[in-house]
N, CA, C and O atoms as CSV, one atom per row, in Angstrom:
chain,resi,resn,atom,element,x,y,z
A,1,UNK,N,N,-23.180,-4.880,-23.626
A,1,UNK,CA,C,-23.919,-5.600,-22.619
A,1,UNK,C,C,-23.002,-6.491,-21.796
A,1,UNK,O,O,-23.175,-6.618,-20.584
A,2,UNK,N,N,-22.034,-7.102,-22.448
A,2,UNK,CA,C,-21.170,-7.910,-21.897
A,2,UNK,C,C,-19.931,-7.110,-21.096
A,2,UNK,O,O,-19.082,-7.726,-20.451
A,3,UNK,N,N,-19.945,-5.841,-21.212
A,3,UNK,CA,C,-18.749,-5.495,-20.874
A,3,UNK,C,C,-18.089,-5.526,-19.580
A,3,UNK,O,O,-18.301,-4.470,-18.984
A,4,UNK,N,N,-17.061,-6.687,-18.639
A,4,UNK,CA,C,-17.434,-6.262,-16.936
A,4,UNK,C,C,-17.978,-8.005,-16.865
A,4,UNK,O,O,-17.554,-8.805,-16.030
A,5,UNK,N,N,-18.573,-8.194,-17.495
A,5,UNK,CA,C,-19.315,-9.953,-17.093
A,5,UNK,C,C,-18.993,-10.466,-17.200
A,5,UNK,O,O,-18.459,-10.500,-18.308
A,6,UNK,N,N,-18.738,-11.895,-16.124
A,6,UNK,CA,C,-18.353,-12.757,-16.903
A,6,UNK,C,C,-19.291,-14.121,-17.737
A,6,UNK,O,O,-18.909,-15.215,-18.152
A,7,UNK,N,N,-20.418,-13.567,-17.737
A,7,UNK,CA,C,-21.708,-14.003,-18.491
A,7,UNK,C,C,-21.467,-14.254,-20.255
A,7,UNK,O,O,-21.215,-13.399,-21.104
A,8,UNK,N,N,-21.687,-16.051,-20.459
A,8,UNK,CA,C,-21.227,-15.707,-21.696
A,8,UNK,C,C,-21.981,-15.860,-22.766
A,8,UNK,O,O,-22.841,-16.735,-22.867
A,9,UNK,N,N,-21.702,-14.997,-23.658
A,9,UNK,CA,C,-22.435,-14.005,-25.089
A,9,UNK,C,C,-23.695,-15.257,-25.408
A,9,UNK,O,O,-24.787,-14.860,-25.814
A,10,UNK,N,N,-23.503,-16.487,-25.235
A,10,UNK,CA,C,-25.068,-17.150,-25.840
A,10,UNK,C,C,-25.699,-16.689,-24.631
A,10,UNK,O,O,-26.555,-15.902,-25.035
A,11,UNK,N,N,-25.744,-16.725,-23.688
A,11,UNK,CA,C,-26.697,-16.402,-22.961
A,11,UNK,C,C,-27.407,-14.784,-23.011
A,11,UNK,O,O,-28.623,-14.666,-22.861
A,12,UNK,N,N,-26.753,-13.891,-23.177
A,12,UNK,CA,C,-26.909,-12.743,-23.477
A,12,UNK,C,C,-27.543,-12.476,-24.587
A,12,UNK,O,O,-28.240,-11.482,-24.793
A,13,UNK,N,N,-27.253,-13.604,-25.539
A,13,UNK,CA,C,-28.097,-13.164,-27.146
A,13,UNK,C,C,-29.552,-14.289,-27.253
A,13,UNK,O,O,-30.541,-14.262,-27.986
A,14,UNK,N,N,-29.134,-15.197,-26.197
A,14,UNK,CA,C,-30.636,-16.071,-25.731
A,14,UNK,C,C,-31.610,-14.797,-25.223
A,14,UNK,O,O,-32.682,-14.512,-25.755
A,15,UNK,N,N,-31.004,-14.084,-24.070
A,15,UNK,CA,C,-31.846,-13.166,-23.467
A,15,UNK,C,C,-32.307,-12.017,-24.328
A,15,UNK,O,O,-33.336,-11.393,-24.069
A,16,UNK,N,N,-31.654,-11.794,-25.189
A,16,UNK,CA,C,-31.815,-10.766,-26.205
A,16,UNK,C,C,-33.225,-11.050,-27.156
A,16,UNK,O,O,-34.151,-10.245,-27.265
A,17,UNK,N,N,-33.147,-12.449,-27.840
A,17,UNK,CA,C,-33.687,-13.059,-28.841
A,17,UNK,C,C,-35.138,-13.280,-28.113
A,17,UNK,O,O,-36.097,-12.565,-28.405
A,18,UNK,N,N,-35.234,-14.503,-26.978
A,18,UNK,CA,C,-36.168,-14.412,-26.513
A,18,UNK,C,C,-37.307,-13.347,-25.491
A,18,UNK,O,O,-38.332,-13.633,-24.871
A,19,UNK,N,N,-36.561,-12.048,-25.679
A,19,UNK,CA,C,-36.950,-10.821,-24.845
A,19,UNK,C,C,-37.662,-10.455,-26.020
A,19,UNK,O,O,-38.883,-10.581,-26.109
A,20,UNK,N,N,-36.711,-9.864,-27.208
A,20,UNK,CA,C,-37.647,-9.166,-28.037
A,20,UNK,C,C,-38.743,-10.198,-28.523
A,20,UNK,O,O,-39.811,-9.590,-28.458
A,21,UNK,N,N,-38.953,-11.420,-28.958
A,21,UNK,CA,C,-40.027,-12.437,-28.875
A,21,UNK,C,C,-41.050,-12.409,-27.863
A,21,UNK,O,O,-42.156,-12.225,-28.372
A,22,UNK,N,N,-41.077,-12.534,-26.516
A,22,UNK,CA,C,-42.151,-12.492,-26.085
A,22,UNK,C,C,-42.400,-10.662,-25.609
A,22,UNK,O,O,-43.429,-10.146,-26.044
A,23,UNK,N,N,-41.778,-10.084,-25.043
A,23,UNK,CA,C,-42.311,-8.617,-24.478
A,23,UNK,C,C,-41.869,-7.304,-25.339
A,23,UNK,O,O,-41.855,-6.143,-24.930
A,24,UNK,N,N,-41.462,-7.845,-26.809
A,24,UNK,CA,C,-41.729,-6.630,-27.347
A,24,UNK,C,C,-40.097,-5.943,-27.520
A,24,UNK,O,O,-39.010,-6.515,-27.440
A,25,UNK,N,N,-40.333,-4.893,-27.714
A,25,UNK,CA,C,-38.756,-3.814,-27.497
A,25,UNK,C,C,-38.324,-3.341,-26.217
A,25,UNK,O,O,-37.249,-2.793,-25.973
A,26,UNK,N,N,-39.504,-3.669,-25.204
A,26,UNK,CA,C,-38.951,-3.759,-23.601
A,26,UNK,C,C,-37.985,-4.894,-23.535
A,26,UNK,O,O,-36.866,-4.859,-23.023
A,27,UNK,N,N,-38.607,-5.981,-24.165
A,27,UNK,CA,C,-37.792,-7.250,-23.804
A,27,UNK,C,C,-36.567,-7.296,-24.131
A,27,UNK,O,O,-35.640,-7.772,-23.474
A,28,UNK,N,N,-36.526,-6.596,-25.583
A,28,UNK,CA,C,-35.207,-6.648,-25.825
A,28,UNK,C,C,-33.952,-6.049,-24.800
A,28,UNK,O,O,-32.846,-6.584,-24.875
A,29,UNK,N,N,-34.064,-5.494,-24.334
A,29,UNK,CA,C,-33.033,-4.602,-23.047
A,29,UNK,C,C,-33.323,-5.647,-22.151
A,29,UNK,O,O,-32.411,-6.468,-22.059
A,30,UNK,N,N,-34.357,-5.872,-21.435
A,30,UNK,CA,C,-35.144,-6.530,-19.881
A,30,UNK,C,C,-34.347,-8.188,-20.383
A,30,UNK,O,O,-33.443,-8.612,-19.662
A,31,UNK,N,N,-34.593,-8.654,-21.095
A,31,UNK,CA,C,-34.594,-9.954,-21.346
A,31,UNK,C,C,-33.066,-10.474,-20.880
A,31,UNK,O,O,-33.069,-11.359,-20.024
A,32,UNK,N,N,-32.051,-10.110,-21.256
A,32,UNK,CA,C,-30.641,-10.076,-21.417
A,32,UNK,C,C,-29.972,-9.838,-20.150
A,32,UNK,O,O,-28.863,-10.316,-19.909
A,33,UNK,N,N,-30.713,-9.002,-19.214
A,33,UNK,CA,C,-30.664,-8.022,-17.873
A,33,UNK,C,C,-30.912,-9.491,-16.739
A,33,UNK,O,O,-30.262,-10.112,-15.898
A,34,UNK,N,N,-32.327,-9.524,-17.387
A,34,UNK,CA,C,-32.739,-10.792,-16.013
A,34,UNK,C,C,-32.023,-12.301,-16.269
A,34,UNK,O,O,-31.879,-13.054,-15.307
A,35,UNK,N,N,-31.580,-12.700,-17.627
A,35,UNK,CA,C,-31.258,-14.102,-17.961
A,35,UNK,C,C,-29.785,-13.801,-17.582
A,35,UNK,O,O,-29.079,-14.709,-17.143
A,36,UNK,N,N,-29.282,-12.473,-17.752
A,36,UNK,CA,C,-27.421,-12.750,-17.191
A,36,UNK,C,C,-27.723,-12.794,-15.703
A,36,UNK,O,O,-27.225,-13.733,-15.082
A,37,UNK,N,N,-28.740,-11.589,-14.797
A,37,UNK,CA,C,-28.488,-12.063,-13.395
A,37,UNK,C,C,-28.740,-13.316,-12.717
A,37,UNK,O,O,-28.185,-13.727,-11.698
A,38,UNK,N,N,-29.725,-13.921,-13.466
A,38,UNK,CA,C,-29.697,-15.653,-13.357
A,38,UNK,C,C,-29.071,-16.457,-13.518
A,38,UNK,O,O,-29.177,-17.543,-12.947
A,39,UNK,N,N,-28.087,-16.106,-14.490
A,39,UNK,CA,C,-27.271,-17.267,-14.706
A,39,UNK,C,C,-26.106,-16.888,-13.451
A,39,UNK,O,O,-25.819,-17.760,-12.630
A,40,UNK,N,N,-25.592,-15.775,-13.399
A,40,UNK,CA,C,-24.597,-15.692,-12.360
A,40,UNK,C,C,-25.151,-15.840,-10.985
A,40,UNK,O,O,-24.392,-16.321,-10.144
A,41,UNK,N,N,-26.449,-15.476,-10.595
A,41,UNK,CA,C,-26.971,-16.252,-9.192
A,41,UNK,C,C,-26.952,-18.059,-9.398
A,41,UNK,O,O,-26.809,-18.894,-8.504
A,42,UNK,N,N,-27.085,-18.221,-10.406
A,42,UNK,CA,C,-27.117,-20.100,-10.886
A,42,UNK,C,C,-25.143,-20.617,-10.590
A,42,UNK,O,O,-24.696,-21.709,-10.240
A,43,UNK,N,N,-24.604,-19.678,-10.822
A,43,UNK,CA,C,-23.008,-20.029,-11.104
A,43,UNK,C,C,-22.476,-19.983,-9.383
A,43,UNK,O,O,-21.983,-20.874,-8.691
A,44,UNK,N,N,-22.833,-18.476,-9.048
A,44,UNK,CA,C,-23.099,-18.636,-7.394
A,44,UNK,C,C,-23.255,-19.420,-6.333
A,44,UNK,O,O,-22.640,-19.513,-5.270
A,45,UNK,N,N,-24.360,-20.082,-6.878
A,45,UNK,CA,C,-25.147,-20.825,-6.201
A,45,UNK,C,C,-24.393,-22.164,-6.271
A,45,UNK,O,O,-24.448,-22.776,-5.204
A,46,UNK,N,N,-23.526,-22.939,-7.498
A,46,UNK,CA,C,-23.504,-23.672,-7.740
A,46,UNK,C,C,-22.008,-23.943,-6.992
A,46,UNK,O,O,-21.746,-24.924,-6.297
A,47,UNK,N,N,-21.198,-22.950,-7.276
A,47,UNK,CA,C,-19.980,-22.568,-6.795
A,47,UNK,C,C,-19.800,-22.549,-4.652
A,47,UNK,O,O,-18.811,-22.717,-3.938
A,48,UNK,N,N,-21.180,-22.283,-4.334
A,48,UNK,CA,C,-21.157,-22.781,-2.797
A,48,UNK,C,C,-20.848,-23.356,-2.171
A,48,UNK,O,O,-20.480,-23.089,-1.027
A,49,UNK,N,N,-20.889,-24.496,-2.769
A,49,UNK,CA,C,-20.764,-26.051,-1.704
A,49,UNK,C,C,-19.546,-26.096,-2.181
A,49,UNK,O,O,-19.000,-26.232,-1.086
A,50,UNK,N,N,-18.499,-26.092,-3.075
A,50,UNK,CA,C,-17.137,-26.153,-3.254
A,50,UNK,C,C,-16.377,-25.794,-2.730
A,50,UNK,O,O,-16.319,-24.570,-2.604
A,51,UNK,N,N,-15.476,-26.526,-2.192
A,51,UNK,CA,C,-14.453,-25.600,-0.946
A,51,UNK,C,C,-13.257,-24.894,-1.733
A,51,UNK,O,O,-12.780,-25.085,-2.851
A,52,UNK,N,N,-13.047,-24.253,-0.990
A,52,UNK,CA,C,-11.312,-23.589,-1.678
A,52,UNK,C,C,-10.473,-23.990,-1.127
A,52,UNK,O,O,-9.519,-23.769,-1.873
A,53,UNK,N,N,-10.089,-24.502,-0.206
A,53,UNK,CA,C,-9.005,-25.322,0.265
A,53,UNK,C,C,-8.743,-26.223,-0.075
A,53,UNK,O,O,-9.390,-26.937,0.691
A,54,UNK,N,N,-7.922,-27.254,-1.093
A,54,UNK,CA,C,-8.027,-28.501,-1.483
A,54,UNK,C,C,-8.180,-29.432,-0.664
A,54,UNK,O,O,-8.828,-30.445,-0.928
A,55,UNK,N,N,-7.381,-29.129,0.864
A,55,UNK,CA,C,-7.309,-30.308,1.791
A,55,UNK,C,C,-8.773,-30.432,2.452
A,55,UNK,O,O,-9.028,-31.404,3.163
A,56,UNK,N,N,-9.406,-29.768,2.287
A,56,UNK,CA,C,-11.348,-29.752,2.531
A,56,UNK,C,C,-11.065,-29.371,4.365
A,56,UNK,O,O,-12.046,-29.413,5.108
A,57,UNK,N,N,-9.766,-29.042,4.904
A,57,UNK,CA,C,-10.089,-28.401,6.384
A,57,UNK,C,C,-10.309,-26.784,6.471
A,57,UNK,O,O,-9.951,-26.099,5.513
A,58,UNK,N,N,-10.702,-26.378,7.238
A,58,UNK,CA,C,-10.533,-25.100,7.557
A,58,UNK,C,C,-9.588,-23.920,7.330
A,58,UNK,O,O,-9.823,-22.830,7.852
């Protein structure tokens, strides 16, 4: 599941744990799927406003 991500393994076994808990043996696959693309749209997102230039110009 992890292989390629840089999503890390608690979150993947959060998504795992709480997938098969609420939706069953769908969840287990689904759960892990939607909580890693969240967290890396969350890392994304967070990573925006940070500039890459140290001197903060253009």
């Amino acid at each position: 599941m992890a292989r390629g991500l840089s999503t890390p393994m608690l979150v993947i076994l959060t998504g795992v744990i709480g997938g098969a808990l609420t939706h069953g043996l769908v969840g287990l696959f689904l759960g892990p799927v939607v909580l890693s693309v969240f967290y890396e749209l969350v890392v994304a997102w967070t990573r925006l406003g940070v500039p890459t230039d140290p001197s903060g110009g253009p």
